[in-house]
ZAFIZA-780667 format. One line per 8 residues: number of its first residue (from 1); their letters; for each residue x, y, z of C-alpha. Coordinates in Angstrom, 1 decimal. Example, Ala and Ser with C-alpha at 12.3 -4.5 7.8 and 13.67 -1.06 7.14 Angstrom:
<nodes>
1 = AS = 12.3:-4.5:7.8  13.7:-1.1:7.1 $
</nodes>
This chain:
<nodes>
1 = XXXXXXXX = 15.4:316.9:31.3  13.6:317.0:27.9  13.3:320.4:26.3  9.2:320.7:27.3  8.2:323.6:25.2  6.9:322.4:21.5  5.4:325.3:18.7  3.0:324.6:15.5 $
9 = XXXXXXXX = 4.3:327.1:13.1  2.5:327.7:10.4  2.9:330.8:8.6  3.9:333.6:11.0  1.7:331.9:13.7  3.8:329.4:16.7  1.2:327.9:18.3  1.4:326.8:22.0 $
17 = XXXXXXXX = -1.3:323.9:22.4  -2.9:323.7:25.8  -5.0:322.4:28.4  -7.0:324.8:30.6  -6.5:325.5:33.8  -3.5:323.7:34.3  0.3:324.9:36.1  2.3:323.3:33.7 $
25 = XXXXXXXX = 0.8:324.8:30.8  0.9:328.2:32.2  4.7:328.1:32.9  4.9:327.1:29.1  3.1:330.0:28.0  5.9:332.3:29.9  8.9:330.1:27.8  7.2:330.8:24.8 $
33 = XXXXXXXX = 6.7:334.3:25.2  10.3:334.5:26.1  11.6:332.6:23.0  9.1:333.7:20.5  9.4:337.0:21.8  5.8:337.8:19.5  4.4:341.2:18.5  1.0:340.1:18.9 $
41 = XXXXXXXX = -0.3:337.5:21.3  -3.9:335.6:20.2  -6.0:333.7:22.7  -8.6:331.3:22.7  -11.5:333.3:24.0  -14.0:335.7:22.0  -13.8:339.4:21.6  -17.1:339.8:23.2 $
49 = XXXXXXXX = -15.5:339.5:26.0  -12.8:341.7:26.3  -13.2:344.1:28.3  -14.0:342.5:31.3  -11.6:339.6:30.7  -8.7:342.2:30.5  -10.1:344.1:33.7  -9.8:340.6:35.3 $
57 = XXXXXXXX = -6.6:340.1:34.2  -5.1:343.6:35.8  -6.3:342.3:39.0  -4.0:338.9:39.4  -3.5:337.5:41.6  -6.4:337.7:43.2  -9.0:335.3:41.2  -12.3:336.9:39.2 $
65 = XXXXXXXX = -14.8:335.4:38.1  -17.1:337.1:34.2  -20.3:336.2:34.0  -22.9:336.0:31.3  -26.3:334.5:30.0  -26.3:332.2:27.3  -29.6:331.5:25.2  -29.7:328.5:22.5 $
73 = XXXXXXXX = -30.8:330.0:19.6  -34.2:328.1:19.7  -38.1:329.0:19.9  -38.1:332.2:22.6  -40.8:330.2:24.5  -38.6:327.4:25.1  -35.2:329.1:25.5  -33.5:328.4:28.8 $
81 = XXXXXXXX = -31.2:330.8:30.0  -28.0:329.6:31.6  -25.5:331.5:33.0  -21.5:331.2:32.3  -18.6:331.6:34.8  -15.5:332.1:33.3  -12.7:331.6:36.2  -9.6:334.3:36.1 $
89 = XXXXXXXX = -6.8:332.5:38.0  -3.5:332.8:38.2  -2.2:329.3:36.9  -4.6:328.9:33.7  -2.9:329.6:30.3  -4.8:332.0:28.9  -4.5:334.7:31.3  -1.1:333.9:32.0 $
97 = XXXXXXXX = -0.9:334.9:28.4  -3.0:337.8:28.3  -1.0:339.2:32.1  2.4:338.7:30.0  0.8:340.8:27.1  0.1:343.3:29.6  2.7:343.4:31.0  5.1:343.6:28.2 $
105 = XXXXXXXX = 3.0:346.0:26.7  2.0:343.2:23.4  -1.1:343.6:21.5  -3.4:340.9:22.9  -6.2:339.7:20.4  -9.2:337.6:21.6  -9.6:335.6:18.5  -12.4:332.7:19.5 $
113 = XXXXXXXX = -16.3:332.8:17.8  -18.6:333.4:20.7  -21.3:331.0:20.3  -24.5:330.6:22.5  -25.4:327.1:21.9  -21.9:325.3:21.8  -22.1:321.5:23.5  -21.7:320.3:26.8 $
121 = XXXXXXXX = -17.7:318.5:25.2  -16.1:315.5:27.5  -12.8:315.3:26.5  -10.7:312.4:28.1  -7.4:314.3:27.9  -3.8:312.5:29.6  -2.5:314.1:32.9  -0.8:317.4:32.6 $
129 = XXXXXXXX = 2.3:316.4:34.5  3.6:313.9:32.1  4.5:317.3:30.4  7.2:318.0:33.3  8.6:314.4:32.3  8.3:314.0:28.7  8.2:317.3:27.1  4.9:319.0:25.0 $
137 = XXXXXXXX = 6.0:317.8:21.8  5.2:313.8:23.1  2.9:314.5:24.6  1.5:316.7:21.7  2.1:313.9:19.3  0.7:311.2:21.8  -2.5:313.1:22.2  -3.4:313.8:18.2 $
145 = XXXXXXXX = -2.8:309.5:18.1  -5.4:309.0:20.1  -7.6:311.7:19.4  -7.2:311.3:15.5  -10.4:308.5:15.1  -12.5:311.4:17.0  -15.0:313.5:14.6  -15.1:317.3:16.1 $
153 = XXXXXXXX = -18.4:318.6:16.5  -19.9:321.1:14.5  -19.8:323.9:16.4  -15.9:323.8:17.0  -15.7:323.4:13.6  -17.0:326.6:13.1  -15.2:328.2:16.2  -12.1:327.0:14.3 $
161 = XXXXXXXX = -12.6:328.5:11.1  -13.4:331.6:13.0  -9.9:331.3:14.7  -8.1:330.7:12.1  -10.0:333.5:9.6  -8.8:336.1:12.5  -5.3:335.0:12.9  -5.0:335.2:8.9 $
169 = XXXXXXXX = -6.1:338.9:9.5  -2.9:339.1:11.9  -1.0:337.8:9.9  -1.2:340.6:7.4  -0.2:343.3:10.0  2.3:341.1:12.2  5.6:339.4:11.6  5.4:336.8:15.0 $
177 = XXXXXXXX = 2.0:335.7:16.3  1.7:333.7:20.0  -1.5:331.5:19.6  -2.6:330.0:22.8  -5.5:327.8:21.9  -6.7:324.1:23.1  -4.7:321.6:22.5  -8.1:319.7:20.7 $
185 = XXXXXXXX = -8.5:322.8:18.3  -4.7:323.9:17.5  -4.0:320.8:14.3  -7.4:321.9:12.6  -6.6:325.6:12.5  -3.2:324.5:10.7  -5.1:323.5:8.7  -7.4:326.0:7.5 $
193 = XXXXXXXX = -4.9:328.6:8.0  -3.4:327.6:4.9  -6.8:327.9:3.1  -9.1:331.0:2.1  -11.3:331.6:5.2  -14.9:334.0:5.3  -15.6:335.1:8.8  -17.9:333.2:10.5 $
201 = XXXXXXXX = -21.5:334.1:11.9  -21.5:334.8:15.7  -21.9:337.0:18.9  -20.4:340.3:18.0  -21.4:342.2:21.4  -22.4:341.3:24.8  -24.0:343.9:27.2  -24.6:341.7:30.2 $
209 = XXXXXXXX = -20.8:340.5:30.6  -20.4:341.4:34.5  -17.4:340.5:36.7  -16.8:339.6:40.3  -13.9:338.6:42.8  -14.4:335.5:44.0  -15.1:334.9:47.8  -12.2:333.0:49.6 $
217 = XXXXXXXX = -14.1:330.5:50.7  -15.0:329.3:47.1  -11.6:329.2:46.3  -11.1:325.6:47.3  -13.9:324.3:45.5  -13.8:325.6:42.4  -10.9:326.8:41.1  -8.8:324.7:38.1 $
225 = XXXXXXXX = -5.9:324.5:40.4  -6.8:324.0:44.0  -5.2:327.1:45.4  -2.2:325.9:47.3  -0.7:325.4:43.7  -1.6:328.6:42.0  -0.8:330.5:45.2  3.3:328.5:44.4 $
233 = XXXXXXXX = 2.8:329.5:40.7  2.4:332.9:41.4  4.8:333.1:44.1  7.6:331.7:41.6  6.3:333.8:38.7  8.8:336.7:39.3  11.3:334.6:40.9  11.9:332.6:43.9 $
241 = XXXXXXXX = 10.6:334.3:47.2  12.7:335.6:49.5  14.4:333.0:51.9  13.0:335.1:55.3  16.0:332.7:57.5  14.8:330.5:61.2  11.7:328.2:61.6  8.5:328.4:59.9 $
249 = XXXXXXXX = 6.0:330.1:62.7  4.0:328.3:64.7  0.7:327.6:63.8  -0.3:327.7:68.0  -1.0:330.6:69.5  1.4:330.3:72.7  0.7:332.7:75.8  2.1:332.6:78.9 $
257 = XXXXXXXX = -0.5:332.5:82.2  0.2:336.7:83.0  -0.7:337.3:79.1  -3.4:335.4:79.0  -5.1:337.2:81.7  -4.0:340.8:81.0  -3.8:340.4:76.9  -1.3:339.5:74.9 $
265 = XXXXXXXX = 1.9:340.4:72.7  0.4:340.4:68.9  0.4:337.4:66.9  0.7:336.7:62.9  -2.2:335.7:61.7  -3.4:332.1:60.2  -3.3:333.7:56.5  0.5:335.3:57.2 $
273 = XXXXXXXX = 0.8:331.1:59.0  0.0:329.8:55.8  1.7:331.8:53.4  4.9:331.7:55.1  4.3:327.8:54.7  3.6:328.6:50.8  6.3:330.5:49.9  8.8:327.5:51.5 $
281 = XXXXXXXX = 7.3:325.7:49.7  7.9:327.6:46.8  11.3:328.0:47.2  11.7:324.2:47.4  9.5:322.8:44.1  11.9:323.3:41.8  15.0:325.9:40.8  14.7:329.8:39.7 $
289 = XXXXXXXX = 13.1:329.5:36.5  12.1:325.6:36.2  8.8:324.3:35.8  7.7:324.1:39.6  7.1:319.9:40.2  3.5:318.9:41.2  4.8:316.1:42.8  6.8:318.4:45.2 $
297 = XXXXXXXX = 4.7:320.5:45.9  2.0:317.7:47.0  4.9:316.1:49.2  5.5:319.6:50.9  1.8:320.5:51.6  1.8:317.1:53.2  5.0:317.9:55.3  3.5:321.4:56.1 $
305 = XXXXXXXX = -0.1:320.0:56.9  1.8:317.4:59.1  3.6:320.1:61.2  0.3:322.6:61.7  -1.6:319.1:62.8  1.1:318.3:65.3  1.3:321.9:66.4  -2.4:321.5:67.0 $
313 = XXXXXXXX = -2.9:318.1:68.7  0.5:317.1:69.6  0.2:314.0:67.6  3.1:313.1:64.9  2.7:311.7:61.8  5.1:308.2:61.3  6.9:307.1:58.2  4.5:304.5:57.7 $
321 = XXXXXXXX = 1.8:307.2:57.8  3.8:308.9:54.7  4.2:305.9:53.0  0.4:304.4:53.0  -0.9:307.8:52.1  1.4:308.6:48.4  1.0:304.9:48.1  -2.8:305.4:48.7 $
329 = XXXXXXXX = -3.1:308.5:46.4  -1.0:306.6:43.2  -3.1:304.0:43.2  -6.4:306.2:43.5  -4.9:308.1:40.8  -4.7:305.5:38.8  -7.8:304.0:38.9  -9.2:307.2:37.4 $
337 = XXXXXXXX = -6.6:307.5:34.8  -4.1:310.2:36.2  -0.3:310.0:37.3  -1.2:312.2:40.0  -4.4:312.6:42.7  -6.8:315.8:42.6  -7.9:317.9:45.5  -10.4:315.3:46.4 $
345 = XXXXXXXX = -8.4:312.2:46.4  -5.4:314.2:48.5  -8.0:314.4:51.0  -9.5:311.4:51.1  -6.4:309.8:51.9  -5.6:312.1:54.4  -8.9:311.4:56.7  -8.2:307.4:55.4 $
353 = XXXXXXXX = -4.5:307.1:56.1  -4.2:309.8:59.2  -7.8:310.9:60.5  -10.1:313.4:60.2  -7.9:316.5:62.4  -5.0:316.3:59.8  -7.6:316.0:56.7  -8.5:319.2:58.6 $
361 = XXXXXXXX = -5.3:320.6:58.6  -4.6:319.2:55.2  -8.0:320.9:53.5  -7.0:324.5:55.7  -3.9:324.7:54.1  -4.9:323.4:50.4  -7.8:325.8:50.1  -5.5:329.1:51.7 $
369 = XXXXXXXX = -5.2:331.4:48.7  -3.8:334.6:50.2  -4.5:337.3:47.9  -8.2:336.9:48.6  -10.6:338.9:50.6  -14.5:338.9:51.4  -14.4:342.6:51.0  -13.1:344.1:47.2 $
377 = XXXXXXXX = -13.5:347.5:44.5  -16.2:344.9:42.6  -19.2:342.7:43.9  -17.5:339.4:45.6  -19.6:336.1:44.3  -19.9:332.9:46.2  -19.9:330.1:43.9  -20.4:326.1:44.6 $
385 = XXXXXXXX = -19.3:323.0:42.9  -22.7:322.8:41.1  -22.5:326.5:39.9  -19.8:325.3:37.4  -20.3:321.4:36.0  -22.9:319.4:36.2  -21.4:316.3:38.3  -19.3:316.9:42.1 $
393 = XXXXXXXX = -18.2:314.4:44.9  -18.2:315.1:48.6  -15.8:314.7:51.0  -17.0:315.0:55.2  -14.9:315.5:58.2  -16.5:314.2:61.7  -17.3:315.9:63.8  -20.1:316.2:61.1 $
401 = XXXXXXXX = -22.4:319.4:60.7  -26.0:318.5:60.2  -26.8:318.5:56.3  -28.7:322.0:54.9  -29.9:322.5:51.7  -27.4:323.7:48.7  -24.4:321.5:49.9  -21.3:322.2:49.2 $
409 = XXXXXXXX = -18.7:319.7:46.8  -16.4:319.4:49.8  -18.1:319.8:52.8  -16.3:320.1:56.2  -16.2:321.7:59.6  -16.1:325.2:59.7  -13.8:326.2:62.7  -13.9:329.9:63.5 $
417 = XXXXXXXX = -10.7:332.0:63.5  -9.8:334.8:65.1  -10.9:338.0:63.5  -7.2:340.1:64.0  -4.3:338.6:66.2  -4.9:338.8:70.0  -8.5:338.9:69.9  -9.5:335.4:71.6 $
425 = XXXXXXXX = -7.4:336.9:74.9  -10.2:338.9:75.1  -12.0:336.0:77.0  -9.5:335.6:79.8  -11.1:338.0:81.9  -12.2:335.1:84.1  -10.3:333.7:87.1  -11.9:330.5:87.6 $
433 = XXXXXXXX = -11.7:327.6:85.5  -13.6:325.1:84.8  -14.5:321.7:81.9  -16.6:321.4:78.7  -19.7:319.3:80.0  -19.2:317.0:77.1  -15.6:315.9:77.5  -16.5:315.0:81.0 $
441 = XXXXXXXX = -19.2:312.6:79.5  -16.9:310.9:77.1  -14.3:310.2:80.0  -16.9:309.3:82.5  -17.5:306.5:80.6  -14.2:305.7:79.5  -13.6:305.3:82.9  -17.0:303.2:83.5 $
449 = XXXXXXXX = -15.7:300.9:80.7  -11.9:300.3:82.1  -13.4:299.4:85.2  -15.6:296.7:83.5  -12.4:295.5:81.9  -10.4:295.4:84.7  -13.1:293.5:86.4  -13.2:291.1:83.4 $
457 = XXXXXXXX = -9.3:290.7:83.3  -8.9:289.6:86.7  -12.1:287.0:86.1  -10.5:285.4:83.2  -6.9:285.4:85.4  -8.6:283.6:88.3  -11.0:281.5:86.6  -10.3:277.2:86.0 $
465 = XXXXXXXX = -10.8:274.7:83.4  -11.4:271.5:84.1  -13.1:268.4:82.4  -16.6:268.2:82.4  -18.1:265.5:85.0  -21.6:266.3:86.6  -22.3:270.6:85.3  -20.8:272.6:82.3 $
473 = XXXXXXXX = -19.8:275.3:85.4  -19.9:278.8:83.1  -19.5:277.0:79.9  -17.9:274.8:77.8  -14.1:276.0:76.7  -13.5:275.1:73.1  -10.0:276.1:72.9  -9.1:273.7:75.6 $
481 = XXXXXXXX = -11.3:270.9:74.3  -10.1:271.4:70.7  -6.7:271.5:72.3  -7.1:267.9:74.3  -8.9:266.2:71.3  -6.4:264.6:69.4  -5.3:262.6:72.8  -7.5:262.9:75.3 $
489 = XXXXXXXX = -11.5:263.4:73.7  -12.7:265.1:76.8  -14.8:268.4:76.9  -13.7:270.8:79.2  -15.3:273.3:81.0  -14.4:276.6:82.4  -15.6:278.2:85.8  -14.9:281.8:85.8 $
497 = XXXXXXXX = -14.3:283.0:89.8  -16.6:285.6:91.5  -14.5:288.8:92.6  -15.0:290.5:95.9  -14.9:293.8:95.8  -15.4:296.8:92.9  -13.0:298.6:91.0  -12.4:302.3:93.6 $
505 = XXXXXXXX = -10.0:304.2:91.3  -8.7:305.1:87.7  -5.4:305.5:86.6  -4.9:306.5:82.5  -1.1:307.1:82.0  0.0:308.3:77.9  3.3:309.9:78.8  4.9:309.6:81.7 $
513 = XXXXXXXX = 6.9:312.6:81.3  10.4:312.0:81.3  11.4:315.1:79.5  8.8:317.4:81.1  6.3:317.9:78.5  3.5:318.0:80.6  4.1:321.1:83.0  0.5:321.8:83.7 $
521 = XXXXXXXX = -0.9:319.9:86.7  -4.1:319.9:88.5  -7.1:319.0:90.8  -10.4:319.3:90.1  -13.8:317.8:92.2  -16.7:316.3:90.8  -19.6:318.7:90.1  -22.3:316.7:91.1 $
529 = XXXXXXXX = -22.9:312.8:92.2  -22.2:311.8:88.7  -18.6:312.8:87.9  -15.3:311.8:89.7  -12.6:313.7:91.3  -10.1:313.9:88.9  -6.4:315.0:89.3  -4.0:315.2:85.8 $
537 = XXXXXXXX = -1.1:316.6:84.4  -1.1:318.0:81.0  0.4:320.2:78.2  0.3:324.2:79.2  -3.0:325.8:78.4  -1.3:328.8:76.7  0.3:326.7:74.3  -3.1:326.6:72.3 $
545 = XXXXXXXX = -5.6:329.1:72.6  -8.3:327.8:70.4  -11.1:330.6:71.1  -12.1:333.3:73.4  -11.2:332.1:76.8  -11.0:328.8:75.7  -7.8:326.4:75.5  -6.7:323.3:74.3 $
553 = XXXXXXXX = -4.6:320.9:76.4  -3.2:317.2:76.2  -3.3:315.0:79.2  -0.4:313.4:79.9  -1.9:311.3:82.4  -5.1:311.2:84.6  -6.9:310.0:87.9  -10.5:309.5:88.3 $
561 = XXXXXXXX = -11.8:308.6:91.6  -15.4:307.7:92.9  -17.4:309.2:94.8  -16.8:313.1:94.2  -15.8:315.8:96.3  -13.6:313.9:98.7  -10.2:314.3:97.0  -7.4:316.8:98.3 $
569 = XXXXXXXX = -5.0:318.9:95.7  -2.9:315.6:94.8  0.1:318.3:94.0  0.5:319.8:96.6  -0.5:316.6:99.2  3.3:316.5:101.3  2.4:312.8:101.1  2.8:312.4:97.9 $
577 = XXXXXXXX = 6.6:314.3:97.8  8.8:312.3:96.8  7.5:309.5:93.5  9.9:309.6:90.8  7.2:310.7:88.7  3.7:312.3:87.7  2.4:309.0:87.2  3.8:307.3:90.4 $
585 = XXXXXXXX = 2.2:310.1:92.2  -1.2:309.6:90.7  -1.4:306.1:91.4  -0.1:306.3:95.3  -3.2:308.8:95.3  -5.7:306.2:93.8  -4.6:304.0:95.6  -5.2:305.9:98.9 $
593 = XXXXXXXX = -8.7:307.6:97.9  -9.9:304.1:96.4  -12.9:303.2:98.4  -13.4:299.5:96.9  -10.6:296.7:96.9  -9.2:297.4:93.3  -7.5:300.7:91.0  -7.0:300.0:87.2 $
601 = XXXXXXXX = -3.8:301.7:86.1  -4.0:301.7:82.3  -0.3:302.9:80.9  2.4:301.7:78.4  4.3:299.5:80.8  3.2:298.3:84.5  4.4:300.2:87.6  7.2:299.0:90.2 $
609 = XXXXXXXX = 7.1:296.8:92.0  7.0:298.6:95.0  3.5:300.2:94.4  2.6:295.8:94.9  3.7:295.7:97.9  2.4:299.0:99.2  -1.2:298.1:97.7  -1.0:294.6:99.5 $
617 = XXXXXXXX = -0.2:296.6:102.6  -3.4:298.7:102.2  -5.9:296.0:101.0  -5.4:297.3:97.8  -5.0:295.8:94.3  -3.5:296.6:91.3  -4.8:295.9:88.0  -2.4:296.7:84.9 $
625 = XXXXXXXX = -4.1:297.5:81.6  -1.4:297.7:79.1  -2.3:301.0:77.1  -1.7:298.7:73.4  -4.5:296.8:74.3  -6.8:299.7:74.1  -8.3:301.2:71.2  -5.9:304.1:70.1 $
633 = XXXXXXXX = -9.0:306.4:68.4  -10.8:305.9:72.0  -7.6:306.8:73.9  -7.1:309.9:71.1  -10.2:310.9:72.1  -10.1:311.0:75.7  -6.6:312.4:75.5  -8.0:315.8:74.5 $
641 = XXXXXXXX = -9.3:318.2:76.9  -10.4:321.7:76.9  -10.0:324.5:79.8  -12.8:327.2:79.7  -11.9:330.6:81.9  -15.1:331.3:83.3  -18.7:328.6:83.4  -19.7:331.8:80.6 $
649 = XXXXXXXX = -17.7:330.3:77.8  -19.9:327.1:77.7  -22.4:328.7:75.8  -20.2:329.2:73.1  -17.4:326.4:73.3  -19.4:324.5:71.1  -17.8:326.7:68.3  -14.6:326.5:69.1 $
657 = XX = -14.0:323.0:70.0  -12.9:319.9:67.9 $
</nodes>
């Protein structure tokens, strides 16, 4: 690997040149303290504000924001106030210089020229990571190429002068100075270091300089380093976190029937979830003391994402789902110039390459910073997307939340949590159990539709083509007449048969449970003329507890039969005893509560034989449905279902439920 830290010395000055807000940078600025080892450490920021910039030092890792109002210096009736956010954060250079001179006990200098009316700058810079492949000093050099046709402005022209008139003032009083400056600034103050420098005019005092902690849920949205990665950075900062031994905990909360009922044995919360996930991650990035990898540590929030969204849905991700989405995220990449994607474009081929639950997942775990809290010693500030530049892009997860004024740069759905571990158990203080209205809607008609198709399948089984003589029948069939042109020339028609009798019965199999994944059966009846009796077998409700009284489930297959109210517990039925399987059982029961000539039975592979000759022996008919010729987000959505202890918990299930 190339050596990757590069100084400018001039003088007693070794200059570190950076880019803001970036990880890379900030590990540099640790290796140069260490090999410099200065006396004084100078930063690219103005006196003006130091003492809230060093207050918001002393408190990393948790992220403040300072605060000020900037007035052009034009006509008082036309001045505009606009206030400045300066972000705090663990992974950005300059504090990661000013927490080492703390830390080590170094003078630290704030040597910038505060100006009021300095530019809106765009500065096309290259992506930070090539530093972890080609070293600083190429990528130094490589960056002064192509910025070299590029006249500065006037105003950092003068913030330059200023910068290097103060370190020349250091440079009387200490042998080894630590510069951390821009990497657009850092060649011009070599050069008027080396020349006789007048201070120049600017801000000497500020008295509205005013400092908050940011609020957790702005942490995703506007910090330089979305915090997944600075929440690795500081992890690694003092060395690798300990290696705690076993599996990563379960994202689930898992109960057993007597606990859900009577309360339960205390949980770790999602923040303690998430930074157990961060901190193997951290150990995995790169060795004790190396430059942690970006590229790593995207491939383990993806890995980590994958297992908290199989935890919660029971779906895996495939290889072919890794593959499309890092292929997906180079090439967004580089379309917009970068080796590697931002926050945004992670995202948006998570909800493109897996859906909208793992995008979920993916966002939960990419915005967890766990060093902050809603509640701190100083005011807590909520800031947006808007707050801080002038341009933002949104990303939405369905289900969608209906749009409101002031919206956010990444807007999603805001599932609640539980407060302290244990307290949705609280709801289980209700015996009976029932559905959430809406799920029965969306399978109602699921079933309405397979009985449709089934009717249409075994239409176009019994239907004829023949040629056409005195009536086109049902219509003319062009694949058949395109077929017979080249040697016969005849149109053909087709006559599509008339079936007798409807469709009685239901049968959805996903998994027919050969390892015994799906524990949880049951019976339910219709409540009113509209719904079906349904009998299922699914995942066990404690296994996801996903709000008060409210659990999560995966059917592993399912029964619907019309009319309601006339179905026995299929379970427990001694004629059923005896079926090699869940899903043998549900179809001998839809095919004895059918009340019309045919059952559907939807599943991966058609049923035995047997199950023919037993529905030809009670006027039945089977019609198979293989399950690949159904739409998988349909079936991924019907496969979901949610158990709610007590009618009560409808009111509020709308909150819980995804």
């Amino acid at each position: 690997m190339p050596n990757r830290l590069h100084l400018e010395i001039f003088g007693p000055v070794h200059a570190l040149p950076i880019l803001h807000y970036r990880l890379e940078f900030a590990h540099l600025v640790r290796q140069a303290v260490r090999q410099v080892r200065p006396d004084c450490i100078a930063v690219e920021l103005p006196s003006t504000l130091e003492e809230r910039f060093t207050q918001a030092v002393g408190r990393l890792p948790q992220v403040s924001v300072i605060s000020y109002e900037s007035t052009p210096r034009i006509s008082s009736k036309t001045a505009a106030s606009k206030t400045i956010y300066l972000l705090v954060e663990p992974a950005d250079p300059l504090a990661e210089a000013a927490r080492c001179a703390l830390e080590q006990h170094i003078p630290l200098h704030l040597v910038d020229v505060d100006l009021d009316d300095y530019p809106d700058v765009k500065e096309y810079l290259p992506d930070s990571y090539a530093v972890q492949r080609i070293g600083l000093a190429d990528y130094y050099r490589e960056y002064c190429r192509a910025a070299a046709g590029a006249a500065p402005c006037r105003e950092d022209i003068r913030r330059e002068q200023g910068m290097a008139f103060r370190l020349q003032r250091l440079a009387q009083s200490h042998e080894r100075i630590l510069f951390v400056g821009g990497m657009a600034h850092v060649g011009r103050i070599r050069e008027f270091f080396g020349q006789p420098r007048v201070e120049p005019l600017g801000r000497t005092r500020r008295t509205d300089v005013r400092i908050f902690s940011l609020h957790p849920e702005s942490c995703g949205e506007v910090m330089g380093e979305f915090p997944f990665v600075s929440a690795i950075y500081e992890m690694r900062r003092s060395g690798l976190p300990p290696d705690r031994g076993g599996t990563a905990p379960p994202l689930r909360r898992r109960f057993n029937a007597l606990e859900l009922i009577a309360g339960g044995k205390q949980t770790l919360s999602e923040q303690e979830i998430m930074r157990s996930a961060m901190e193997s991650s951290a150990r995995e990035v790169g060795r004790d003391g190396e430059m942690p990898d970006r590229q790593r540590i995207h491939l383990r929030l993806f890995e980590h994402a994958g297992r908290h969204y199989r935890q919660e849905t029971g779906e895996h991700l495939h290889f072919w789902q890794k593959r499309a989405f890092f292929r997906f995220c180079r090439n967004y990449a580089a379309l917009s110039g970068h080796l590697l994607p931002d926050l945004f474009q992670l995202l948006t081929a998570a909800r493109g390459c897996v859906d909208d639950n793992f995008a979920y997942a993916f966002w939960r775990l990419a915005g967890c910073y766990p060093w902050q809290r809603d509640e701190a010693e100083i005011p807590v500030l909520r800031l947006r997307v808007e707050d801080l530049w002038d341009q933002s892009r949104v990303i939405r997860f369905r289900p969608r939340k209906p749009a409101d004024k002031g919206h956010y740069g990444l807007r999603f759905l805001k599932r609640k949590h539980e407060r302290r571990p244990g307290e949705w158990l609280e709801g289980f203080d209700d015996g009976s159990v029932c559905s959430w209205p809406p799920e029965d809607i969306i399978i109602e008609n699921y079933g309405k539709l397979l009985k449709r198709t089934g009717i249409k399948q075994l239409s176009e089984e019994q239907s004829r083509v023949e040629p056409l003589s005195t009536s086109l029948l049902d219509g003319i069939d062009l694949r058949e007449t395109i077929r017979n042109q080249p040697h016969d020339g005849r149109v053909y028609v087709r006559e599509r048969m008339r079936i007798k009798g409807g469709v009685g019965s239901v049968v959805i199999i996903f998994d027919e449970d050969s390892r015994n994944r799906y524990p949880f059966a049951m019976t339910w009846l219709g409540e009113h003329e509209q719904e079906s009796d349904m009998a299922f077998y699914a995942t066990e409700p404690g296994d996801n507890v996903s709000g008060p009284g409210i659990c999560r489930c995966e059917y592993g297959g399912l029964l619907l039969s019309f009319p309601p109210r006339r179905m026995r517990d299929v379970w427990r039925d001694p004629s059923y005893r005896g079926w090699e399987t869940k899903a043998e059982t549900l179809l001998m029961a839809a095919l004895d509560y059918s009340p019309d000539t045919h059952v559907v039975y939807a599943a991966a592979r058609p049923p035995r034989s047997i199950f023919k000759r037993i529905a030809a022996g009670m006027g039945r008919k089977i019609v198979y449905i293989p399950l690949g010729s159904l739409s998988p987000p349909a079936l991924k959505r019907i496969r979901v279902m949610h158990l709610l202890f007590g009618h009560d918990k409808r009111d509020i299930a709308k909150d819980y439920i995804w």
